[in-house]
VOPAGU-2260 file (C-alpha; in pm, 1 decimal, decimal comma):
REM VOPAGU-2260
SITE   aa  ch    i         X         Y         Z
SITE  UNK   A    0     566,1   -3322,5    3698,1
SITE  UNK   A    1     460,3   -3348,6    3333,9
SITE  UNK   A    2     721,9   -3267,8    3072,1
SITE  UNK   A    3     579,9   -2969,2    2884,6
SITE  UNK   A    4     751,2   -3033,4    2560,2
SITE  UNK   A    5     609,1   -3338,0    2544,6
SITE  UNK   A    6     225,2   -3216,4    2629,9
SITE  UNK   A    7     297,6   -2914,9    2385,3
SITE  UNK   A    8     362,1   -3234,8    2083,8
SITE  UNK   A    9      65,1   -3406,3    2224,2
SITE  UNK   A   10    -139,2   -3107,1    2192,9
SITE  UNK   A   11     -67,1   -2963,9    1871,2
SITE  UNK   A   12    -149,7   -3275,6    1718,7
SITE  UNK   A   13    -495,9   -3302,7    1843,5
SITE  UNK   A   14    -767,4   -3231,0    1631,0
SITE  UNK   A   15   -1043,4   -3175,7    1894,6
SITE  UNK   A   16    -932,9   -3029,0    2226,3
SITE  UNK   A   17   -1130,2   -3064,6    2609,7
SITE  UNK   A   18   -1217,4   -2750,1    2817,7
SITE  UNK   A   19    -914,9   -2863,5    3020,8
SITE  UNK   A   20    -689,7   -2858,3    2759,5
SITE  UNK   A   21    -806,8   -2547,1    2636,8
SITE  UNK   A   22    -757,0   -2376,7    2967,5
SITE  UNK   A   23    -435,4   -2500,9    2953,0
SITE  UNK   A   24    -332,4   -2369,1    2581,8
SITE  UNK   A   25    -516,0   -2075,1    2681,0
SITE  UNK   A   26    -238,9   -2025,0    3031,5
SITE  UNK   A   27      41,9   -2074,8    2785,5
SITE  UNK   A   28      -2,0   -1839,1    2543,3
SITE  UNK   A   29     -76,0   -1526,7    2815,7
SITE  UNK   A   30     246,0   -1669,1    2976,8
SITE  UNK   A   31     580,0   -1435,4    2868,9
SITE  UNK   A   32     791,6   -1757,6    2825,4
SITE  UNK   A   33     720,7   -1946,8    2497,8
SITE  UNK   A   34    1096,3   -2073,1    2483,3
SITE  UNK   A   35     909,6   -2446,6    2496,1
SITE  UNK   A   36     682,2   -2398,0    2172,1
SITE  UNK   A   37    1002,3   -2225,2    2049,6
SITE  UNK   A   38    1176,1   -2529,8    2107,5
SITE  UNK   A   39     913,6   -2752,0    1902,3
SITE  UNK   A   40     866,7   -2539,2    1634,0
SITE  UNK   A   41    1236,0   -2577,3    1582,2
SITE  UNK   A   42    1211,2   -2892,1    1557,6
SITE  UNK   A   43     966,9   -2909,6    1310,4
SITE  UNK   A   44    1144,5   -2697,7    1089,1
SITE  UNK   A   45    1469,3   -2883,9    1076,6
SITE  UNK   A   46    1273,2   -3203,4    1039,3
SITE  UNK   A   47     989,7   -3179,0     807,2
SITE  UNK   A   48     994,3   -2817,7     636,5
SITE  UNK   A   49    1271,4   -2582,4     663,0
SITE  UNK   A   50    1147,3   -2320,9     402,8
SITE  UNK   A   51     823,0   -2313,0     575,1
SITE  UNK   A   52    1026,7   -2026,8     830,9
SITE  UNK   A   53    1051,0   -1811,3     498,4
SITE  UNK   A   54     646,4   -1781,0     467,5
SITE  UNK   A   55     593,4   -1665,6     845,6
SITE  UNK   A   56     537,4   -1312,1     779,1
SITE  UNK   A   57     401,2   -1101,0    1027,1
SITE  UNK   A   58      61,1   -1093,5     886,6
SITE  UNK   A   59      -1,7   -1508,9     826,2
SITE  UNK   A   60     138,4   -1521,6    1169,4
SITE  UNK   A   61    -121,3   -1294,9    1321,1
SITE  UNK   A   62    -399,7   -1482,6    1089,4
SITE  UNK   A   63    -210,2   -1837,2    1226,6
SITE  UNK   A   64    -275,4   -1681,9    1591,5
SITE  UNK   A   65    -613,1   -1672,6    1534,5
SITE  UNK   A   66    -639,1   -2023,1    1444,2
SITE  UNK   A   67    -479,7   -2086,6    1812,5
SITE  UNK   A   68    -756,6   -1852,6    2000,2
SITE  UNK   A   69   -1018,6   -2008,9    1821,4
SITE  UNK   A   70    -880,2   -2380,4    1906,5
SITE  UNK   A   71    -862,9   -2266,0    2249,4
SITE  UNK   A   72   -1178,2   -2175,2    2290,3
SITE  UNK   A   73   -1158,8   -1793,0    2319,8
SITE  UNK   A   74   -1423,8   -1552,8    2232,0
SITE  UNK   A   75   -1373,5   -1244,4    2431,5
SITE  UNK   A   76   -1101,1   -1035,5    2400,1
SITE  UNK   A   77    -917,7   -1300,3    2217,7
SITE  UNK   A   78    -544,1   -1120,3    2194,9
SITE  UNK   A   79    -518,5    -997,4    2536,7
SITE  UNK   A   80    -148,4   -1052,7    2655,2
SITE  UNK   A   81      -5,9   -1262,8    2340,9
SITE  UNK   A   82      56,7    -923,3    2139,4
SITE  UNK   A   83     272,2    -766,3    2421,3
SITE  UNK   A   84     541,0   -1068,0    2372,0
SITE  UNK   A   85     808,1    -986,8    2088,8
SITE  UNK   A   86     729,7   -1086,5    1730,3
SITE  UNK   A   87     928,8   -1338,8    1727,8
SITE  UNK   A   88     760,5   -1540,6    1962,9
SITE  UNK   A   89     414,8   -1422,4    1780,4
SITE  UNK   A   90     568,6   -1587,7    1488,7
SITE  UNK   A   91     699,3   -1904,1    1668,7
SITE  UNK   A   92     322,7   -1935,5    1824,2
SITE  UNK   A   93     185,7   -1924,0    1487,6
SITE  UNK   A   94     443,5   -2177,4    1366,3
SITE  UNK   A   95     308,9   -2397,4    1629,2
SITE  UNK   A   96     -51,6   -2416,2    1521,4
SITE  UNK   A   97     130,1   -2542,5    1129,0
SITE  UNK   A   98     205,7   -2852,5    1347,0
SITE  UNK   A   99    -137,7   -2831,0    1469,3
SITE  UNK   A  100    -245,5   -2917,7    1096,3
SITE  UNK   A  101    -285,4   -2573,0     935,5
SITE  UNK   A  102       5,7   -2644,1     741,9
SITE  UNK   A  103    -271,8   -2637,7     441,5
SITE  UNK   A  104    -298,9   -2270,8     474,1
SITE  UNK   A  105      79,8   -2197,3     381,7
SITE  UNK   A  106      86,5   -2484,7      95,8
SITE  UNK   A  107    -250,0   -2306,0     -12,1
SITE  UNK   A  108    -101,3   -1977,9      -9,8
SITE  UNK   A  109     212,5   -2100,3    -204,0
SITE  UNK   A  110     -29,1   -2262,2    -505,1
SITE  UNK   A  111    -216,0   -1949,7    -543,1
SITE  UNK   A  112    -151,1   -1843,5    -883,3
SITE  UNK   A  113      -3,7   -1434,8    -888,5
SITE  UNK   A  114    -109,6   -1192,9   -1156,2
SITE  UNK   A  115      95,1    -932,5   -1279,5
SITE  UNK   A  116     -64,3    -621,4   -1452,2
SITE  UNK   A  117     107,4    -416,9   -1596,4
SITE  UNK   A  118      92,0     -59,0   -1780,2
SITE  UNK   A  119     381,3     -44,8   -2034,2
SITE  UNK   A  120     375,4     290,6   -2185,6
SITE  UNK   A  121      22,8     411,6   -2135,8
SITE  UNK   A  122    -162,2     445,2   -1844,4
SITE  UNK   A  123    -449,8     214,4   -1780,9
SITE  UNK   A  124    -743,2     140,2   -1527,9
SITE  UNK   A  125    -777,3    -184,1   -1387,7
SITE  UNK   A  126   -1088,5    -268,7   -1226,4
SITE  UNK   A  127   -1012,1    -579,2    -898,1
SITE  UNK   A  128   -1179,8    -866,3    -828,2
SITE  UNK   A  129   -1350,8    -639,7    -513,2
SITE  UNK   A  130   -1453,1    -370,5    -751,2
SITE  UNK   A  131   -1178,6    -118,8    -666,3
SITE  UNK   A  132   -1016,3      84,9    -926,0
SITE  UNK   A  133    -694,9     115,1    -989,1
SITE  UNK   A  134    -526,2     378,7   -1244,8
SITE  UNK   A  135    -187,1     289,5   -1339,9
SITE  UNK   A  136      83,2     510,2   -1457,9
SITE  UNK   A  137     306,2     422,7   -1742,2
SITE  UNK   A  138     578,2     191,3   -1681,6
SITE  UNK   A  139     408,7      91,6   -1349,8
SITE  UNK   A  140     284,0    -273,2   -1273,4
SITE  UNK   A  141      85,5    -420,4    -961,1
SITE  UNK   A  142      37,1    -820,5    -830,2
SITE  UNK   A  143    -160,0    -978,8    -687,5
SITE  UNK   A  144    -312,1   -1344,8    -571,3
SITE  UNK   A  145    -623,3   -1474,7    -779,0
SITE  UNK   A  146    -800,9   -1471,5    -519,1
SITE  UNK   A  147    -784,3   -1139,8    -455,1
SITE  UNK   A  148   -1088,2   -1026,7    -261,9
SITE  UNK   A  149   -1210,7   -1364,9    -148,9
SITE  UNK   A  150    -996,5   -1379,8     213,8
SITE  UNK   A  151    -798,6   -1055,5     173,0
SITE  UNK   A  152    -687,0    -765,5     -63,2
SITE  UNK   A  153    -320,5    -789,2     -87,3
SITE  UNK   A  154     -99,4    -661,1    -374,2
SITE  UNK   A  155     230,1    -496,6    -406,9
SITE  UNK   A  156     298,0    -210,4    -654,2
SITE  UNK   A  157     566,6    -119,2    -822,6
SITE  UNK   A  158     551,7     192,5    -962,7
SITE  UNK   A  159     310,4     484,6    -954,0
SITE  UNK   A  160     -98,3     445,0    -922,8
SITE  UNK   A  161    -405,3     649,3    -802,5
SITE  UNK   A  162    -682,6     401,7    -594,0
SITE  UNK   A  163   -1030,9     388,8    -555,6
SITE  UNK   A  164   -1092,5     142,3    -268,9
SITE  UNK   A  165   -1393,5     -59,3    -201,0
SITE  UNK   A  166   -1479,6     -42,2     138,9
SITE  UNK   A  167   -1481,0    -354,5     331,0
SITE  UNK   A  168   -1449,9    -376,1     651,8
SITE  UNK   A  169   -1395,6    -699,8     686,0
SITE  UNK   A  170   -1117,6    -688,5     477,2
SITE  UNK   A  171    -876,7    -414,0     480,1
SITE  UNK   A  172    -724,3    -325,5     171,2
SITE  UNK   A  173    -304,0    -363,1     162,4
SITE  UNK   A  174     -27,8    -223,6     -79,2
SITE  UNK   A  175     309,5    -345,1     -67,7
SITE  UNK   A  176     620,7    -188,5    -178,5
SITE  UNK   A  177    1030,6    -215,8    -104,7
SITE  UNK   A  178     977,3      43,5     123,5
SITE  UNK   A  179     660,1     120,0     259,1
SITE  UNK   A  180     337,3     -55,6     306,3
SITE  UNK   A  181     -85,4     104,9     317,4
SITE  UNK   A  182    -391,6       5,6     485,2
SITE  UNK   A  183    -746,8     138,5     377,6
SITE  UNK   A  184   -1065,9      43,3     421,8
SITE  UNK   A  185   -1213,7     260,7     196,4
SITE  UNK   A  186   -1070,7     556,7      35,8
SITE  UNK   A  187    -919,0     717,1    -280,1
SITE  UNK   A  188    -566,5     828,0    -256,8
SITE  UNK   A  189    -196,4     826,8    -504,2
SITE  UNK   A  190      53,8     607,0    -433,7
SITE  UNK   A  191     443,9     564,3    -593,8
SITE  UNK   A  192     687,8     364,0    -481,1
SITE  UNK   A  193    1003,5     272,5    -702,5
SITE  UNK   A  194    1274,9     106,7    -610,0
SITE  UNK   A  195    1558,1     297,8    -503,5
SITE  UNK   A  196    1320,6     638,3    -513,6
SITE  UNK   A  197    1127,2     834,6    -281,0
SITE  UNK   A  198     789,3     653,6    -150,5
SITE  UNK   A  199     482,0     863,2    -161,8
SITE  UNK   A  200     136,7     827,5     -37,7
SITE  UNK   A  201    -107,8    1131,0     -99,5
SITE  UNK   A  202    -466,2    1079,1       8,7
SITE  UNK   A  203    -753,2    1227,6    -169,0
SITE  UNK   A  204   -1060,5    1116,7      12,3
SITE  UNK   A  205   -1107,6     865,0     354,3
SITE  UNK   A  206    -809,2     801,9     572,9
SITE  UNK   A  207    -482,4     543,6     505,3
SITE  UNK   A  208    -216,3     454,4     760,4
SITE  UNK   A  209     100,8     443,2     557,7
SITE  UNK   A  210     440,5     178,7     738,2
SITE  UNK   A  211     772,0     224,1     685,0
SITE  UNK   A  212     943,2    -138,3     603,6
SITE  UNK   A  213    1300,7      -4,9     750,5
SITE  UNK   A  214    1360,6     124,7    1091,2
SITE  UNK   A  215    1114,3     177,3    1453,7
SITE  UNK   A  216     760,1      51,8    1341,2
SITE  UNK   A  217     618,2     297,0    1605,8
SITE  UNK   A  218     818,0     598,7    1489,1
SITE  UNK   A  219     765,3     475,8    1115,5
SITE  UNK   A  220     424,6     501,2    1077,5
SITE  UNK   A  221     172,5     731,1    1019,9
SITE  UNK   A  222    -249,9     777,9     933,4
SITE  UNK   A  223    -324,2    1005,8     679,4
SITE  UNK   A  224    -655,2    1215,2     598,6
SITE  UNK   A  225    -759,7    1388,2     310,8
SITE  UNK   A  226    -501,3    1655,9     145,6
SITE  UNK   A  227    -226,9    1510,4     320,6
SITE  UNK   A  228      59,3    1331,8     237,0
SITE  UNK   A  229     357,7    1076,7     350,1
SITE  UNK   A  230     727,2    1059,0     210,4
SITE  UNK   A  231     978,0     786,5     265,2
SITE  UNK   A  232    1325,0     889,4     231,6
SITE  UNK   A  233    1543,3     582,6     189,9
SITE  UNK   A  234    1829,4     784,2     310,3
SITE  UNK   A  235    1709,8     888,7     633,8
SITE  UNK   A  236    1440,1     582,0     688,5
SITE  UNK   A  237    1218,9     890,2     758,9
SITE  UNK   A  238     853,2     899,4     738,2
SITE  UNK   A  239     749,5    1249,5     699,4
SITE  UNK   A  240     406,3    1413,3     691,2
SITE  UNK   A  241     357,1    1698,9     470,6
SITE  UNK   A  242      62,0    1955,5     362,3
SITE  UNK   A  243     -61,1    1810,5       6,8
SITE  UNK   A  244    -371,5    2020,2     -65,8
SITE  UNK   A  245    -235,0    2084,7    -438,3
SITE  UNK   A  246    -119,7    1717,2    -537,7
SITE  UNK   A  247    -450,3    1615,2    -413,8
SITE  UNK   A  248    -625,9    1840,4    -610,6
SITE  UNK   A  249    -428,7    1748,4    -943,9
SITE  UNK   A  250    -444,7    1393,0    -833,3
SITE  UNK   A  251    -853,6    1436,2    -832,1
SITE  UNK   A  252    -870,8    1623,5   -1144,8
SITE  UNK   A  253    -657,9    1332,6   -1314,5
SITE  UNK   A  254    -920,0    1109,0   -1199,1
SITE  UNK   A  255   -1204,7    1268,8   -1330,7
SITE  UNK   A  256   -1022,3    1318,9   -1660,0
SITE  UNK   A  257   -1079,5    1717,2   -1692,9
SITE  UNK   A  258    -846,8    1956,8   -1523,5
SITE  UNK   A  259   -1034,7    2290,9   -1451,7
SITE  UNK   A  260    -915,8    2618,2   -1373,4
SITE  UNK   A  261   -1092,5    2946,2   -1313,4
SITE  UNK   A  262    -810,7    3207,7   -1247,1
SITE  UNK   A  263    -573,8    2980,0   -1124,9
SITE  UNK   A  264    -197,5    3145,1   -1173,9
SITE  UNK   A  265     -70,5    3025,5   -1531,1
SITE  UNK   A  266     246,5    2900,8   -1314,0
SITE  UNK   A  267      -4,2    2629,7   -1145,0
SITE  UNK   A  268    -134,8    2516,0   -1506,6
SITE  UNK   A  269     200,9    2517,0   -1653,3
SITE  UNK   A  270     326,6    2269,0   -1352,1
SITE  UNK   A  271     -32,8    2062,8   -1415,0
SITE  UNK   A  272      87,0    1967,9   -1730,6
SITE  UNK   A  273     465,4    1887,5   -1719,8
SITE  UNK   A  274     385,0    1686,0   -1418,5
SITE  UNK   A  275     101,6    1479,0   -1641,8
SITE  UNK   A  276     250,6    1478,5   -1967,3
SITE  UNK   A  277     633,7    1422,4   -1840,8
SITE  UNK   A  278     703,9    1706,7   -2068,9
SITE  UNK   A  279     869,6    2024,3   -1950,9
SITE  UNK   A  280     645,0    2327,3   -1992,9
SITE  UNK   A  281     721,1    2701,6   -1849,3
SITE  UNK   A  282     634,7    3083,6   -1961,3
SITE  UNK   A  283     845,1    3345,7   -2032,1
SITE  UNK   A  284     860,7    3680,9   -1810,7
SITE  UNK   A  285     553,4    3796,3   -1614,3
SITE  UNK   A  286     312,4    3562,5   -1782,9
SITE  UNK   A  287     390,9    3267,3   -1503,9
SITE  UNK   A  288     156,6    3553,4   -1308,3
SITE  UNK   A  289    -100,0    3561,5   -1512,3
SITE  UNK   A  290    -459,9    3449,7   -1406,5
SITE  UNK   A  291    -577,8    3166,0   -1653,6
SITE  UNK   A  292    -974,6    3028,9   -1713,4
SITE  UNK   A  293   -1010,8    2732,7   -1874,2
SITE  UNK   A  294    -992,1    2355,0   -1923,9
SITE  UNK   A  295    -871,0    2062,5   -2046,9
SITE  UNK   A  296    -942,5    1730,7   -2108,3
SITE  UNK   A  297    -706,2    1423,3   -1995,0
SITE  UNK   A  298    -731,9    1223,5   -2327,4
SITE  UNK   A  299    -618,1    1587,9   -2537,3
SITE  UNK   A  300    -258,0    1572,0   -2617,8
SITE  UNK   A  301     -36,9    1882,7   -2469,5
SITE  UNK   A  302     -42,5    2040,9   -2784,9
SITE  UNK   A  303    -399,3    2102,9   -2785,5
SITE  UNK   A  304    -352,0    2228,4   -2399,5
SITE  UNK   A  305     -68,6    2469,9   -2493,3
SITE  UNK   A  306    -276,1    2612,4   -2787,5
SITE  UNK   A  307    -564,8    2747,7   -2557,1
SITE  UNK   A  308    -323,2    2908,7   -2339,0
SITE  UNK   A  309    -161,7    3036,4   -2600,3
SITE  UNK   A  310    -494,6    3191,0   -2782,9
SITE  UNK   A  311    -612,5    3301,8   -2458,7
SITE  UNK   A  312    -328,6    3496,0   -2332,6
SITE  UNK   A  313    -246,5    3592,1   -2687,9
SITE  UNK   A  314     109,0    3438,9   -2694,8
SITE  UNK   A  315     327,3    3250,2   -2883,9
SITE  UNK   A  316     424,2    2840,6   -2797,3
SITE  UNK   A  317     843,1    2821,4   -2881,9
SITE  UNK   A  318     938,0    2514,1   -2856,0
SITE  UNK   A  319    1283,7    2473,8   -2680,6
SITE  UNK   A  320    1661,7    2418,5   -2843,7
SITE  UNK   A  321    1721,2    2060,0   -2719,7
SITE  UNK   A  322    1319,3    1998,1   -2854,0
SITE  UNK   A  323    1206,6    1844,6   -2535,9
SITE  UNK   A  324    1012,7    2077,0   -2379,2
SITE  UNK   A  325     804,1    2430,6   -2467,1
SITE  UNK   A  326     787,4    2768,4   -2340,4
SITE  UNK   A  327     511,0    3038,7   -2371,4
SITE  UNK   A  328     623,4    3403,8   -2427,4
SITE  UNK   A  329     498,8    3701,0   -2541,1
SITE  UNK   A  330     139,5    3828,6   -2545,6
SITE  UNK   A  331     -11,6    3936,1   -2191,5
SITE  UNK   A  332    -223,8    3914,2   -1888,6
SITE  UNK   A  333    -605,6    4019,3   -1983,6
């Protein structure tokens, strides 16, 4: 009886495998008992690269995988079996195929240079490698490889941003934060994650699916359409779906750099702009009632914005004790 260690060694470190040998590799990996390549990979790491167990995240190990299927030979239904064993022994398979000489691919992914963009204290739009768009909030940064776009679209945020993905589908699209990560092919949708806050996703156009880092990856995940939104709560570990017809609306308006009302309540316009100029902005008395018509333009600054209201409704614009924020009294609904 052959030792299987010992063929698993053999294996690994062939280059160009028989139909026999593929069959065999092919057995092995639908088997639920990969304590053997467990065993080698092991041994690889204590011998030749221990921080090479530090790179294995899920998604190389799945790409690894690949690697192993397309070694063996397979062509139809290429995954069947291997992704009901746990992820640990999905990682420990893909581990097994560095010994098989991919080792290049983590070294390669190590020595790819990482940008950082960030916003400081103006927002800016970014335009990828892939020709997405993304519009970054002040005090908000994004990385990513670069080679963005060329193999995958990675990057991690940190921060607050609004995305127009390219679709490829070839390629799905994947943002990274502490707590949460999003997949798109092709969409437009707002996205903030800060450390230690709340994690938001809030999807204009297209569809995202939205993970939860922390807790049950089957309870923590959910795939969002248009005008709706998911919440993290670090607290809890909670990923919660909620109605966001309104913050997709403002989030589009944003965009297209023009906010437009046409008898929205003046309490809706008010919240508009405290929420985009960080500034806190309320009326006085009945006026929060009051239907407004108008528009403004992103690149006007909020004194500009409070001045039409102001004319229109033929009030006043106080600004407040502490001089941090405004309110709007007097004058009345027409």
């Amino acid at each position: 009886m052959y030792n299987r260690k010992e063929y698993l060694r053999q294996l690994l470190h062939t280059d160009n495998w028989s139909a026999e040998q593929q069959e065999w590799m092919l057995q092995y990996l639908e088997e639920n008992d990969l304590s053997d390549l467990e065993a080698v990979a092991k041994e690889y790491y204590q011998a030749e690269a221990p921080d090479v167990k530090n790179l294995l995240d899920e998604r190389l190990s799945v790409q690894l995988l690949k690697k192993i299927h397309q070694r063996a030979g397979i062509t139809k239904k290429p995954f069947t079996g291997i992704f009901s064993l746990y992820r640990r022994k999905i990682a420990v398979a893909a581990a097994a195929v560095l010994i098989a000489g991919a080792s290049w691919y983590l070294v390669a992914k190590q020595q790819v240079k990482q940008l950082v963009m960030n916003s400081g204290n103006e927002r800016k739009t970014l335009t990828l490698p892939d020709g997405s768009l993304v519009f970054l909030e002040k005090g908000s940064s994004i990385t990513y490889p670069e080679n963005f776009g060329k193999s995958g679209r990675e990057l991690s945020l940190n921060g607050e941003a609004f995305f127009e993905v390219s679709h490829k589908a070839r390629h799905p699209f994947v943002i990274s934060s502490a707590l949460i990560s999003t997949t798109v092919l092709g969409t437009s949708f707002n996205m903030e994650a800060r450390s230690g806050h709340t994690a938001r996703v809030t999807v204009v156009s297209g569809m995202v699916q939205v993970n939860a880092r922390d807790g049950d990856a089957g309870k923590n995940q959910l795939v969002l359409k248009a005008n709706k939104s998911a919440v993290y709560h670090p607290a809890s570990k909670a990923l919660v779906l909620y109605d966001a017809t309104d913050d997709a609306r403002f989030f589009s308006q944003k965009r297209n750099g023009k906010f437009i009302y046409k008898g929205s309540p003046l309490v809706q316009v008010l919240n508009d702009l405290q929420r985009f100029y960080n500034i806190p902005v309320k009326a006085a008395g009945s006026l929060s009632n009051c239907s407004f018509y108008g528009d403004f333009n992103t690149a006007d600054d909020l004194q500009q914005a409070l001045t039409l209201i102001a004319v229109t409704l033929n009030a006043r614009i106080n600004r407040d004790n502490n001089g941090n924020g405004y309110t709007i009294e007097g004058g009345n609904c027409q």
